[in-house]
PDB file with one MODEL, atoms N, CA, C and O in Angstrom:
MODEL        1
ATOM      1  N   UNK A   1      -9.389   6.483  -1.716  1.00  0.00           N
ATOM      2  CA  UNK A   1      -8.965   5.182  -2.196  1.00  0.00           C
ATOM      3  C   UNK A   1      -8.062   4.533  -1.154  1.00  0.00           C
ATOM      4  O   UNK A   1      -7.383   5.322  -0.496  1.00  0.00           O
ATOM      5  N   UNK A   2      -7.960   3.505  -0.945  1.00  0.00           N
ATOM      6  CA  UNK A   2      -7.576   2.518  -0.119  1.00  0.00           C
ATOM      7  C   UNK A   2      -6.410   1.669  -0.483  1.00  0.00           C
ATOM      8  O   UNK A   2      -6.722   1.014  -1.478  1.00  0.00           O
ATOM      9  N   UNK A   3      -5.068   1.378  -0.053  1.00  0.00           N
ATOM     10  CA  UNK A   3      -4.439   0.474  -0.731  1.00  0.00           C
ATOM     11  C   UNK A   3      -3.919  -0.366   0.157  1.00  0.00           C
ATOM     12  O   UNK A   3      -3.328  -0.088   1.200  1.00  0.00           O
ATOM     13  N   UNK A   4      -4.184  -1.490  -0.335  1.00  0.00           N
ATOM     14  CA  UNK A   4      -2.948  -2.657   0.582  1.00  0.00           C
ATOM     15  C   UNK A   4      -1.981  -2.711   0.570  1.00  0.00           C
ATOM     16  O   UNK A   4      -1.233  -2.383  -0.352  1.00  0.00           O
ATOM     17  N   UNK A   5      -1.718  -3.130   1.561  1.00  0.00           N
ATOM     18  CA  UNK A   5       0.096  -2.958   1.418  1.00  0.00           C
ATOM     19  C   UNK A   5       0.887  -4.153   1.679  1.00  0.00           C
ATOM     20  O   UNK A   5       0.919  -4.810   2.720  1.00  0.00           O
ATOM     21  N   UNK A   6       1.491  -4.337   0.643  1.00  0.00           N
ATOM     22  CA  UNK A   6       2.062  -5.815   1.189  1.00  0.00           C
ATOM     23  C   UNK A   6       2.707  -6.281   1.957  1.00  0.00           C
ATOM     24  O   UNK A   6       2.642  -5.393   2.806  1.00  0.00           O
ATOM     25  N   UNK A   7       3.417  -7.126   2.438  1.00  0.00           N
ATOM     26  CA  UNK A   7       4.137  -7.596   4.117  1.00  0.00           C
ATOM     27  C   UNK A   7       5.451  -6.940   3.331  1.00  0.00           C
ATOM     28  O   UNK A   7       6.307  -6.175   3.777  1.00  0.00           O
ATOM     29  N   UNK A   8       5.324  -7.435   2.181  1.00  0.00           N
ATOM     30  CA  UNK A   8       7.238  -7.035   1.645  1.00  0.00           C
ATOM     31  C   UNK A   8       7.143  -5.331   1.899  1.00  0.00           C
ATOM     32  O   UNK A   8       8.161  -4.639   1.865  1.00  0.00           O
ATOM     33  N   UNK A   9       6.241  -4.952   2.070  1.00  0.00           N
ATOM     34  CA  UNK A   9       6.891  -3.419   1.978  1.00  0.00           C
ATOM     35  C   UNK A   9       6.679  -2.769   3.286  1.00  0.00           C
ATOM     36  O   UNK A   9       5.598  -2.827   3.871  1.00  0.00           O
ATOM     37  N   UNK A  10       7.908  -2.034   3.828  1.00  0.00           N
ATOM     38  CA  UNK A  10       8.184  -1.756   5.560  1.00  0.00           C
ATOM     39  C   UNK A  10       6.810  -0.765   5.682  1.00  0.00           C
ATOM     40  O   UNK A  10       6.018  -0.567   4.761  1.00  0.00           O
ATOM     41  N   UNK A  11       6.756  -0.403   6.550  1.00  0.00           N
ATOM     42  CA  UNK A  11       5.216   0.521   7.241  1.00  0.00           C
ATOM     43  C   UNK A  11       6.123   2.021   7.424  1.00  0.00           C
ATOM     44  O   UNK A  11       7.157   2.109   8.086  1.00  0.00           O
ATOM     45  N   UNK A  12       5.562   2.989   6.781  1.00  0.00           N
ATOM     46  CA  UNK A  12       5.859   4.025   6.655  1.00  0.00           C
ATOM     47  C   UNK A  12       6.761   4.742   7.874  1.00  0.00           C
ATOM     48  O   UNK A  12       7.668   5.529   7.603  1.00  0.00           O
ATOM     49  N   UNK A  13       6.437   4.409   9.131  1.00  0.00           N
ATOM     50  CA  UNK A  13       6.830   5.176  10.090  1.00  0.00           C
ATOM     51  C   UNK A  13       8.309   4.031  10.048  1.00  0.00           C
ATOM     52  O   UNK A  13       9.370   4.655  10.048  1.00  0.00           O
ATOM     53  N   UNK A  14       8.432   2.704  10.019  1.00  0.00           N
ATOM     54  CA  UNK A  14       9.608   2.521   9.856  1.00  0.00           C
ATOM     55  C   UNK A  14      11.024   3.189   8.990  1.00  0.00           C
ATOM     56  O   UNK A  14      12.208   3.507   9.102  1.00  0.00           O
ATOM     57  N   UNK A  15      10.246   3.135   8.377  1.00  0.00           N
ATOM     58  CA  UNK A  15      11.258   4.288   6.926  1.00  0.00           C
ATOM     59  C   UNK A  15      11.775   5.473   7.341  1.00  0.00           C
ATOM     60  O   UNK A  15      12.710   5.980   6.721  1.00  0.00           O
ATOM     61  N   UNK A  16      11.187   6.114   8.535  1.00  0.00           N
ATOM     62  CA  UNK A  16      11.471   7.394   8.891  1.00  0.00           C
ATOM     63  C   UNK A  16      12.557   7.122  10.298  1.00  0.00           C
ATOM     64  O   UNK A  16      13.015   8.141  10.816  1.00  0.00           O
ATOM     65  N   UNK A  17      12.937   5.811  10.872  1.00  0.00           N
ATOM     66  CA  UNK A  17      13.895   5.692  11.694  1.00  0.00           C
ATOM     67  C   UNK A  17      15.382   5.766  11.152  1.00  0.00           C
ATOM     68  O   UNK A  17      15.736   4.996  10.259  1.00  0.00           O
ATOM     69  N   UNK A  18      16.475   6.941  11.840  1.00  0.00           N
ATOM     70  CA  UNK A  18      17.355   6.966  10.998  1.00  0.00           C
ATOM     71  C   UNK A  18      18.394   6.176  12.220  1.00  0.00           C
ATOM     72  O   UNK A  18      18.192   5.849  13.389  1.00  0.00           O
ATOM     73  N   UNK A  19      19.499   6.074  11.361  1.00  0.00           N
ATOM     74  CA  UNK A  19      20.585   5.291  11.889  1.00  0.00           C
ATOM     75  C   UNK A  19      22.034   6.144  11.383  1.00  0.00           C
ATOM     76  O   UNK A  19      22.168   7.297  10.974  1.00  0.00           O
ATOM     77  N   UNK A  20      22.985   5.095  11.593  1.00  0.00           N
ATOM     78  CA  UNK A  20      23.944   6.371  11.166  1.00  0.00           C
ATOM     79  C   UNK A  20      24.184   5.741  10.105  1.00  0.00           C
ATOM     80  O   UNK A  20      24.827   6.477   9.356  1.00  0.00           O
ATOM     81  N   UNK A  21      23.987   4.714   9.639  1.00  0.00           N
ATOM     82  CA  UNK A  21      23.927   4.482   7.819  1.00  0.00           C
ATOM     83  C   UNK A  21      23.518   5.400   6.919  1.00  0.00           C
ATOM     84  O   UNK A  21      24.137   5.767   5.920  1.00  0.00           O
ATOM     85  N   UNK A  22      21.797   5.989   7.532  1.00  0.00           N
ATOM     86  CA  UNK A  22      21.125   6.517   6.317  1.00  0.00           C
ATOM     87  C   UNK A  22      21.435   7.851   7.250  1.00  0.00           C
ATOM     88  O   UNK A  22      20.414   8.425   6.872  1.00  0.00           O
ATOM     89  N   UNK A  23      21.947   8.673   8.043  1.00  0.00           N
ATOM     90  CA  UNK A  23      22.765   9.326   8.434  1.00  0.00           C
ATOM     91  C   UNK A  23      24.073   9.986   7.283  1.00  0.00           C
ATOM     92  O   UNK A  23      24.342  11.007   6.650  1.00  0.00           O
ATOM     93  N   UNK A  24      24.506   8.857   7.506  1.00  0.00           N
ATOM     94  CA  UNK A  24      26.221   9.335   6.430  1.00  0.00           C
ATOM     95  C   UNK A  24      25.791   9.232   4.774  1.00  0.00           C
ATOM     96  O   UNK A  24      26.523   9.749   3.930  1.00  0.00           O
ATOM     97  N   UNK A  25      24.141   8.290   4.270  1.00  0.00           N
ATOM     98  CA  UNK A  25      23.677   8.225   3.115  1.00  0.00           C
ATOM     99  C   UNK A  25      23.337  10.063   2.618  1.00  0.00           C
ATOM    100  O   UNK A  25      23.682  10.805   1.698  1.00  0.00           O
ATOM    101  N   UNK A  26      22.410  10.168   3.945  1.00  0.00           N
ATOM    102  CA  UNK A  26      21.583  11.774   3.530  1.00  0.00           C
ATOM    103  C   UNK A  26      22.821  12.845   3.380  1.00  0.00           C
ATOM    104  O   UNK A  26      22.889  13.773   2.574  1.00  0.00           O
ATOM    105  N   UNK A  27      23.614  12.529   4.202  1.00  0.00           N
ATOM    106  CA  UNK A  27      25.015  13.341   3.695  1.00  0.00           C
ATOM    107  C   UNK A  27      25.642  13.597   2.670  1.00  0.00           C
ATOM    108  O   UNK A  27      25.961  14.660   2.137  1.00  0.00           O
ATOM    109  N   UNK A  28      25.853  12.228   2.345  1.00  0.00           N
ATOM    110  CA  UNK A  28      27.126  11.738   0.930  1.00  0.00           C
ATOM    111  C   UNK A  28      25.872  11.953  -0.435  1.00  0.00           C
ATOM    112  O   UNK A  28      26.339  12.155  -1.556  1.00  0.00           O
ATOM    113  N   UNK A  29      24.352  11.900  -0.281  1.00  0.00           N
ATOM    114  CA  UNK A  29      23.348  12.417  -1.400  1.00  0.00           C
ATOM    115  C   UNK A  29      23.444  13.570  -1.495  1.00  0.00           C
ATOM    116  O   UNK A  29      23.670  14.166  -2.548  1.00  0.00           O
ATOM    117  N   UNK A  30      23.247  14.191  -0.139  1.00  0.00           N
ATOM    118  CA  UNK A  30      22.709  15.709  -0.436  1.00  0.00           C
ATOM    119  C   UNK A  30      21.450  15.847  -0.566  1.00  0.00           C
ATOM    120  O   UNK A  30      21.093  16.982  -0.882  1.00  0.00           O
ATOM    121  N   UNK A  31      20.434  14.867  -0.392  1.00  0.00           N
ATOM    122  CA  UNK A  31      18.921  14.579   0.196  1.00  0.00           C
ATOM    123  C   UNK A  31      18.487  13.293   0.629  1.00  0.00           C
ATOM    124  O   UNK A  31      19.026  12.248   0.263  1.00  0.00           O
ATOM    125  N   UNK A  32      17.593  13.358   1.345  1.00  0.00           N
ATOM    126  CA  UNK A  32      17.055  12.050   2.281  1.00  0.00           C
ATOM    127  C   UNK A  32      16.642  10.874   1.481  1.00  0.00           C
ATOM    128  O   UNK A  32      15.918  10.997   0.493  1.00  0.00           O
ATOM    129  N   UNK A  33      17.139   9.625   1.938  1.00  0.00           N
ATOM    130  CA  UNK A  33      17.112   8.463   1.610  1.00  0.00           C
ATOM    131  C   UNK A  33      15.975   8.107   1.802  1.00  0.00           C
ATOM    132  O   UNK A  33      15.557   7.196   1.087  1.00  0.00           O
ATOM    133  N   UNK A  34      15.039   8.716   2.868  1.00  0.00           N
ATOM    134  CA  UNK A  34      13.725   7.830   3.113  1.00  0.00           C
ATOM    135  C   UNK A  34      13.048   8.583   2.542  1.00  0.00           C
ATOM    136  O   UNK A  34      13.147   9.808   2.479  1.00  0.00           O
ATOM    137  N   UNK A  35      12.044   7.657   1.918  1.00  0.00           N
ATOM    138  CA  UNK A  35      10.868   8.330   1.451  1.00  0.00           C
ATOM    139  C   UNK A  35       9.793   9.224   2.176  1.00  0.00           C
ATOM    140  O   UNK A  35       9.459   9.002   3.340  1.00  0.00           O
ATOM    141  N   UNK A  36       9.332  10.130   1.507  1.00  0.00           N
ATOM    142  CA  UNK A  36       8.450  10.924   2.367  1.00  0.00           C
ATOM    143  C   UNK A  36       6.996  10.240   2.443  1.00  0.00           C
ATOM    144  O   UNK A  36       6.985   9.094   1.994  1.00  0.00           O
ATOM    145  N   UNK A  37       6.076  10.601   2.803  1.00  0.00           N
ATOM    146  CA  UNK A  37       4.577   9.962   2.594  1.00  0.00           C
ATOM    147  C   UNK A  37       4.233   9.433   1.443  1.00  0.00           C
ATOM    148  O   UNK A  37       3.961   8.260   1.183  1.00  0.00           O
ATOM    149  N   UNK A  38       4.271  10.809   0.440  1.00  0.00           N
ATOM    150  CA  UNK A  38       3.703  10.833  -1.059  1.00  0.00           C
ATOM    151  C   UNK A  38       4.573   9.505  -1.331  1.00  0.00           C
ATOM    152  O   UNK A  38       3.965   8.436  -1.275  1.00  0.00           O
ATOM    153  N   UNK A  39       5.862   9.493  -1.604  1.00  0.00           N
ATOM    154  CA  UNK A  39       6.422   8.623  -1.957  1.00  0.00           C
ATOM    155  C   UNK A  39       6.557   7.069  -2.207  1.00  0.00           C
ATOM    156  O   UNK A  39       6.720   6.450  -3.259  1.00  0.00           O
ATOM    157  N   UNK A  40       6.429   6.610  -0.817  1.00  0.00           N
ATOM    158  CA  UNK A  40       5.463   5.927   0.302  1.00  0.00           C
ATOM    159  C   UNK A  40       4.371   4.985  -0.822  1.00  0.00           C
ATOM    160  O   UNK A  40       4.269   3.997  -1.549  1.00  0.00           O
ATOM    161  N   UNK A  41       3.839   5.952  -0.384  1.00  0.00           N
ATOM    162  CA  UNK A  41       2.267   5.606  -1.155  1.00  0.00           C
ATOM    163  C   UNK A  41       2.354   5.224  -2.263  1.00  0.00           C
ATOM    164  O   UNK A  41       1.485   4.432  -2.626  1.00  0.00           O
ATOM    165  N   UNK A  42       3.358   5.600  -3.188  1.00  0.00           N
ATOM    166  CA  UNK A  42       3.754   5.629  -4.840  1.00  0.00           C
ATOM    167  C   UNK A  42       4.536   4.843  -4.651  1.00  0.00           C
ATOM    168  O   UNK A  42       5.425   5.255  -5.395  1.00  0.00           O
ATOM    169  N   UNK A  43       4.956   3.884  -4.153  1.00  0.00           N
ATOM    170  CA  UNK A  43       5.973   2.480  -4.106  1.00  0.00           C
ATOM    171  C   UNK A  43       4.992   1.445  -3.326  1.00  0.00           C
ATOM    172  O   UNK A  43       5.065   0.218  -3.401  1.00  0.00           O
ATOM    173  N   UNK A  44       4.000   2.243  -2.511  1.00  0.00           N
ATOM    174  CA  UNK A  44       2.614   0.497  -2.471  1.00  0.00           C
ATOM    175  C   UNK A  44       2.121   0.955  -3.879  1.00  0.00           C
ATOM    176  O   UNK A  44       1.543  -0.041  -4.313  1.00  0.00           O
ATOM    177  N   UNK A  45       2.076   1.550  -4.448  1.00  0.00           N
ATOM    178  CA  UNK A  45       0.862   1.411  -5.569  1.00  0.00           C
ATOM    179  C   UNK A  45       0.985   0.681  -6.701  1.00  0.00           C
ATOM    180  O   UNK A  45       0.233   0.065  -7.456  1.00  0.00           O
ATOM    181  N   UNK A  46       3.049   1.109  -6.542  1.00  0.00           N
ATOM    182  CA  UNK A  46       3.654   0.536  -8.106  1.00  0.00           C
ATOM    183  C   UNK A  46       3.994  -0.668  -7.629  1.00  0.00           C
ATOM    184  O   UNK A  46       4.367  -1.367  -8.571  1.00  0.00           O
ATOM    185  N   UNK A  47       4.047  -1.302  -6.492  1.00  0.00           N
ATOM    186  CA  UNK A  47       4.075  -2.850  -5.847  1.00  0.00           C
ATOM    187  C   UNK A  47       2.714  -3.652  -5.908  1.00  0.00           C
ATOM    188  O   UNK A  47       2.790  -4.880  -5.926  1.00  0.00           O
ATOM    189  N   UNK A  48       1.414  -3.014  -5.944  1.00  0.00           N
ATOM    190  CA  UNK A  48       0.191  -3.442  -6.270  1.00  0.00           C
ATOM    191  C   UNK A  48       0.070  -3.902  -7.791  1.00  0.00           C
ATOM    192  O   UNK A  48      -0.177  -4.966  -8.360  1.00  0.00           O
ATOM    193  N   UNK A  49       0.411  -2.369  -8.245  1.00  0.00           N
ATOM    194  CA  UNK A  49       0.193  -2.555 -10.125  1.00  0.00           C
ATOM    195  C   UNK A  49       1.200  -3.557 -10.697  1.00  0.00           C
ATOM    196  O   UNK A  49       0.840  -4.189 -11.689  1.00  0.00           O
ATOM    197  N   UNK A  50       2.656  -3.819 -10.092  1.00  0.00           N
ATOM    198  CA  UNK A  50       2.760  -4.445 -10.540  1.00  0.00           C
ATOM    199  C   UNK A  50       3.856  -3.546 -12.220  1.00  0.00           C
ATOM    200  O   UNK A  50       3.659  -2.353 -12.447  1.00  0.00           O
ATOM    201  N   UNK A  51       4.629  -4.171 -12.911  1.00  0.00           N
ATOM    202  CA  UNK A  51       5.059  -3.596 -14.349  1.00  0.00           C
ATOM    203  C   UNK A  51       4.232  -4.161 -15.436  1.00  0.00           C
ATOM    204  O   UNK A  51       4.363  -5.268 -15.958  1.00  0.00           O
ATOM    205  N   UNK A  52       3.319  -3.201 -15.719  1.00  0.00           N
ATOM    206  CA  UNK A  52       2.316  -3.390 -16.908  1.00  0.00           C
ATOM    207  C   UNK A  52       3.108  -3.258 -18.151  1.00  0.00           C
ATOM    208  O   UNK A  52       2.364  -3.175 -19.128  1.00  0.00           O
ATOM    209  N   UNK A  53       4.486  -3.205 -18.471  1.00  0.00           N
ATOM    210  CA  UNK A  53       4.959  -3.163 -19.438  1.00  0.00           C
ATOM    211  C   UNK A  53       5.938  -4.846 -19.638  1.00  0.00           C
ATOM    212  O   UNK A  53       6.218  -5.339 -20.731  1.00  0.00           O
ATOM    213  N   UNK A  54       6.302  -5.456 -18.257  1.00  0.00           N
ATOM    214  CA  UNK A  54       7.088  -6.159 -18.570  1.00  0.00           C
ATOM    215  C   UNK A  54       5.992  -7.512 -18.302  1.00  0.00           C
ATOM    216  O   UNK A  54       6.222  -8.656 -18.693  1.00  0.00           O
ATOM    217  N   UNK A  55       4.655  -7.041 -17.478  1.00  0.00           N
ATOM    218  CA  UNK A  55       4.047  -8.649 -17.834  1.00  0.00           C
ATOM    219  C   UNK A  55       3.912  -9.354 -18.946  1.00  0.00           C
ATOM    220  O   UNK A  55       4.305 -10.521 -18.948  1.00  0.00           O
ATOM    221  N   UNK A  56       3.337  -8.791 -20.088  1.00  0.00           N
ATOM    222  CA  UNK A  56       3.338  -9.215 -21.432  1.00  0.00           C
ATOM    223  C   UNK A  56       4.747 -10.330 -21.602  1.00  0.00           C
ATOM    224  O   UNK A  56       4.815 -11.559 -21.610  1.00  0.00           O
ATOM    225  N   UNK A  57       5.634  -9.403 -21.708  1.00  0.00           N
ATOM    226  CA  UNK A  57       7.187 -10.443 -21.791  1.00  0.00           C
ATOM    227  C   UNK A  57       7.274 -11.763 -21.113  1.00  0.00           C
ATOM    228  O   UNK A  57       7.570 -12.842 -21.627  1.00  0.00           O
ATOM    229  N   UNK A  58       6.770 -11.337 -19.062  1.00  0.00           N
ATOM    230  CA  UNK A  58       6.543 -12.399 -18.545  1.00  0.00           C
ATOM    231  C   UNK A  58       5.749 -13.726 -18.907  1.00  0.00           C
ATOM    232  O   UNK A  58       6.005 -14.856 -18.491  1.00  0.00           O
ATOM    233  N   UNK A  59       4.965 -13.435 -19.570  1.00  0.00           N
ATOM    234  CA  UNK A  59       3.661 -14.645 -19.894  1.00  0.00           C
ATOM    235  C   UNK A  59       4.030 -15.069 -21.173  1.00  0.00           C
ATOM    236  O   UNK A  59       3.783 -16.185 -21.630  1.00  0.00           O
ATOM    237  N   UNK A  60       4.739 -13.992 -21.858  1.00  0.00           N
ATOM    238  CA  UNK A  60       5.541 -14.839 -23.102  1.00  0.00           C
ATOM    239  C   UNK A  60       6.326 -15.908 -22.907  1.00  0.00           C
ATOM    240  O   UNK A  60       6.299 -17.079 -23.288  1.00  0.00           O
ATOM    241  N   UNK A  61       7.085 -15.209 -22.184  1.00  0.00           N
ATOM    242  CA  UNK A  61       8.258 -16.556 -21.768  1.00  0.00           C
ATOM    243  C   UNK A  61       7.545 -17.503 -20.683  1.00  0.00           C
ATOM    244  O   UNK A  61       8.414 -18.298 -20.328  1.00  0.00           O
ATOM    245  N   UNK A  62       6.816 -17.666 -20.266  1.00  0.00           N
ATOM    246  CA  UNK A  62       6.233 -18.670 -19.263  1.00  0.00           C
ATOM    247  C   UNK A  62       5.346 -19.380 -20.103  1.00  0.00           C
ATOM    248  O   UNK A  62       4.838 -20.408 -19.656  1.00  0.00           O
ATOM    249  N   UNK A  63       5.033 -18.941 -21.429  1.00  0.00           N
ATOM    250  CA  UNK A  63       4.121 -19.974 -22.642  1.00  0.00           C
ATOM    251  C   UNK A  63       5.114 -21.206 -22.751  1.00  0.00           C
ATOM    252  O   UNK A  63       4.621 -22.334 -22.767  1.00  0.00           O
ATOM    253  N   UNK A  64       6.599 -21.033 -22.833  1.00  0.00           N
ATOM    254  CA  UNK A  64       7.775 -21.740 -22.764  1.00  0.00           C
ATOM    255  C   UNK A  64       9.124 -21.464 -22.464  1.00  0.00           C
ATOM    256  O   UNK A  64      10.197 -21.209 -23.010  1.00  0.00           O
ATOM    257  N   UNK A  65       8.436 -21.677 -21.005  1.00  0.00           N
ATOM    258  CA  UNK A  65      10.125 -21.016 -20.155  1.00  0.00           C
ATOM    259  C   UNK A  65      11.454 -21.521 -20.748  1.00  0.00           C
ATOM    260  O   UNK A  65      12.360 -20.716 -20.964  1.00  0.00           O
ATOM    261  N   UNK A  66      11.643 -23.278 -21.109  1.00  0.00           N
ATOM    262  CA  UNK A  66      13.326 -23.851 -21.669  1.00  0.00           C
ATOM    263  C   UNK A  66      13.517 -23.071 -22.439  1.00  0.00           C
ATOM    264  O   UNK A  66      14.589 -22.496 -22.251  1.00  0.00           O
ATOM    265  N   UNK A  67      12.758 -22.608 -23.608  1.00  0.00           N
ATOM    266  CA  UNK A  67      13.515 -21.930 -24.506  1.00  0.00           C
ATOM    267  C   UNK A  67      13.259 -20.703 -24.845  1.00  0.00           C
ATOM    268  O   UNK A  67      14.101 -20.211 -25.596  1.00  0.00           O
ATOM    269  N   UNK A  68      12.027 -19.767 -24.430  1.00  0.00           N
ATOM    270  CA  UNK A  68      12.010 -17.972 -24.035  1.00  0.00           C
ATOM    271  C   UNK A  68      13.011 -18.015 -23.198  1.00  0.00           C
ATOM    272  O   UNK A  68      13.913 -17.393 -23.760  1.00  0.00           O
ATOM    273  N   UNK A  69      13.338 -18.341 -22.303  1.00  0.00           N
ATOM    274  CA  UNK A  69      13.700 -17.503 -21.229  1.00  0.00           C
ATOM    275  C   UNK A  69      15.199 -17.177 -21.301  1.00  0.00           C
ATOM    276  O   UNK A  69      15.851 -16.341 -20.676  1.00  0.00           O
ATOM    277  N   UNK A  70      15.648 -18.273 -22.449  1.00  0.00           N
ATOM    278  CA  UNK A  70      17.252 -18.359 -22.838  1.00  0.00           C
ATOM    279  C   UNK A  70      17.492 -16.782 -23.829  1.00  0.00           C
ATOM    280  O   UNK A  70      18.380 -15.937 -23.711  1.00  0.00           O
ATOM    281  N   UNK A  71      16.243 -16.840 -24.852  1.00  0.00           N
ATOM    282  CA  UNK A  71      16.117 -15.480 -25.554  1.00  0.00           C
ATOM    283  C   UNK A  71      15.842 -14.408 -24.927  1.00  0.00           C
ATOM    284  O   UNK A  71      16.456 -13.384 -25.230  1.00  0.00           O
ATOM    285  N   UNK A  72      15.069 -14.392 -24.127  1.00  0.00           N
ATOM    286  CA  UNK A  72      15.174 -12.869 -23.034  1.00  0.00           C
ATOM    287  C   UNK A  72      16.345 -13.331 -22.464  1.00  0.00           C
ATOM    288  O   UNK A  72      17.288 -13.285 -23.255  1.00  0.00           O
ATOM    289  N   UNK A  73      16.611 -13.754 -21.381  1.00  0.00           N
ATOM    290  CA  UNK A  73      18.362 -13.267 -21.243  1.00  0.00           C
ATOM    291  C   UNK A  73      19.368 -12.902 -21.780  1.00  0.00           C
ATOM    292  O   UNK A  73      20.313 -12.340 -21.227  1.00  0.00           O
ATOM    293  N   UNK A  74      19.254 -13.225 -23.081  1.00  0.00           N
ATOM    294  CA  UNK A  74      19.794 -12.877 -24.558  1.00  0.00           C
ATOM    295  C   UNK A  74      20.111 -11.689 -24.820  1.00  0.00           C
ATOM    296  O   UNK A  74      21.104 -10.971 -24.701  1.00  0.00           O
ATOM    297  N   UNK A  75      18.265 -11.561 -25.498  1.00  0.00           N
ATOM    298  CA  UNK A  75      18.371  -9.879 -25.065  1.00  0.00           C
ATOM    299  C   UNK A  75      18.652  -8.799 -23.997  1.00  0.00           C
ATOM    300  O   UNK A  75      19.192  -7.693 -24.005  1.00  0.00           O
ATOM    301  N   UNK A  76      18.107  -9.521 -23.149  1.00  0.00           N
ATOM    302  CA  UNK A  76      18.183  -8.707 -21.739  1.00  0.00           C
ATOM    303  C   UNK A  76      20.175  -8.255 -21.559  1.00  0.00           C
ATOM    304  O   UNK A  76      20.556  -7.154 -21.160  1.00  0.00           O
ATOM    305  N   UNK A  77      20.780  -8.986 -21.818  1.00  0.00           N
ATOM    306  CA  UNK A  77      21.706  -8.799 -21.113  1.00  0.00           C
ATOM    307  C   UNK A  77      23.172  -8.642 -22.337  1.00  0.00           C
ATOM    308  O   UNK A  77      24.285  -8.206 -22.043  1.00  0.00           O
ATOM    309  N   UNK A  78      22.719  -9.144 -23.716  1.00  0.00           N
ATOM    310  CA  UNK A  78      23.355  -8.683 -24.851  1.00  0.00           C
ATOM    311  C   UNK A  78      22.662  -7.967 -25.564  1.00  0.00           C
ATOM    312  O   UNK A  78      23.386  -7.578 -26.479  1.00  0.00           O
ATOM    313  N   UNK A  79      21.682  -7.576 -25.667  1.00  0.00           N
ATOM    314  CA  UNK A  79      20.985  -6.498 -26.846  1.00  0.00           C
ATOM    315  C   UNK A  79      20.361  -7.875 -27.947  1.00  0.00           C
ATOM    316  O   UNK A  79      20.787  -9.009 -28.166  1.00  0.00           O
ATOM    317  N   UNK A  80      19.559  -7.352 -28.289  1.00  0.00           N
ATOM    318  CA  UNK A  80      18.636  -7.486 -29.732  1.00  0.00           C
ATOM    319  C   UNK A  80      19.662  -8.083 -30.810  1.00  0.00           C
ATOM    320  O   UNK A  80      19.365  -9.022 -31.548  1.00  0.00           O
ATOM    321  N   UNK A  81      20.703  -7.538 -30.818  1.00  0.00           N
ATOM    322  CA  UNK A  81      21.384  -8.076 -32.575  1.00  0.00           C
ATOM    323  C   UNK A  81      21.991  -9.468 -31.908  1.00  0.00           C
ATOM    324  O   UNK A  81      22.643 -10.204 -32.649  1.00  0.00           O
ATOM    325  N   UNK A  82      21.863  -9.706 -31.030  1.00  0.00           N
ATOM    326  CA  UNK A  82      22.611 -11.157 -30.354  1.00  0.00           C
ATOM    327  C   UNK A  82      21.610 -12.593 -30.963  1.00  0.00           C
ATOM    328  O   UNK A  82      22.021 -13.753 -30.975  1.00  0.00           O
ATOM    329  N   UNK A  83      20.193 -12.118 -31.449  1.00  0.00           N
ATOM    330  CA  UNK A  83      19.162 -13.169 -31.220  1.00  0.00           C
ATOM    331  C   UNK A  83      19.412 -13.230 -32.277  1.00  0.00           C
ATOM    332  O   UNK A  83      19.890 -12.362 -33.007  1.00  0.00           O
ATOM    333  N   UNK A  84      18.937 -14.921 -32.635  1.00  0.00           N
ATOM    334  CA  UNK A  84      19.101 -15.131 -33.995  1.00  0.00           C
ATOM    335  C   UNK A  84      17.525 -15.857 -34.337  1.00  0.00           C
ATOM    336  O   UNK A  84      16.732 -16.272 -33.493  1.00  0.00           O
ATOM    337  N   UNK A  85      17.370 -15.863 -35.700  1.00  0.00           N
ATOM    338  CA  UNK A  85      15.884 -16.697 -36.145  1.00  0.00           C
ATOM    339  C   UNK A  85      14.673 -15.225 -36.432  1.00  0.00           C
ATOM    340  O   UNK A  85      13.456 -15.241 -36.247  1.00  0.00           O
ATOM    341  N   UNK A  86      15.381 -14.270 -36.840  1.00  0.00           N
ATOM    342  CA  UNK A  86      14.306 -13.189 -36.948  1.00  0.00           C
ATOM    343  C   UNK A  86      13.910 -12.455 -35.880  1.00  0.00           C
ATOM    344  O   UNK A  86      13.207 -11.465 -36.083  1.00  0.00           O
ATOM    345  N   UNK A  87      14.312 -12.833 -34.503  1.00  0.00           N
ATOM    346  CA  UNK A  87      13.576 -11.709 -33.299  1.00  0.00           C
ATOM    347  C   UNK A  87      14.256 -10.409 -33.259  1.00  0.00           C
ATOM    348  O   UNK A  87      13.903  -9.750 -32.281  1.00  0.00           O
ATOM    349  N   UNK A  88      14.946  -9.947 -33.860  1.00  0.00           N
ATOM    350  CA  UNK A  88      15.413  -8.396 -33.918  1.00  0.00           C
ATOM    351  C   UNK A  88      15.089  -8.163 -35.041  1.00  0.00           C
ATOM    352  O   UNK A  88      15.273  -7.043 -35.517  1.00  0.00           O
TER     353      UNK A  88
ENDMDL
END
């Protein structure tokens, strides 16, 4: 299988140049900041797919962004018992 990769996401062998940032990072973790291959590959794929859980929400609120988008921030950022009119 084949995947594209988008411009937003760096080219693998970049990821593997260290500096003394991700230097003093792999230190202060206690494992490496850059992704390995597998990894890699599993961040183009989930950048392809995309969140199959939060599009739904997206296209909700884009049916009517003025006034979804005030209720997802709502929720998003106070919880569920904040909404009023029945959505919790």
């Amino acid at each position: 299988m084949s995947l594209t990769y988008p411009t937003r996401l760096m080219a693998f062998e970049h990821t593997q140049k260290s500096n003394w940032m991700t230097q003093i990072l792999n230190h202060l973790c206690d494992t490496p900041v850059q992704p390995n291959y597998a990894e890699h590959c599993q961040i183009a794929r989930s950048i392809n797919d995309g969140d199959r859980l939060m599009d739904p929400v997206i296209e909700w609120v884009m049916q009517a962004p003025k006034e979804r988008r005030k209720l997802f921030e709502t929720a998003l950022f106070q919880g569920l018992d904040h909404l009023q009119g029945g959505y919790n």
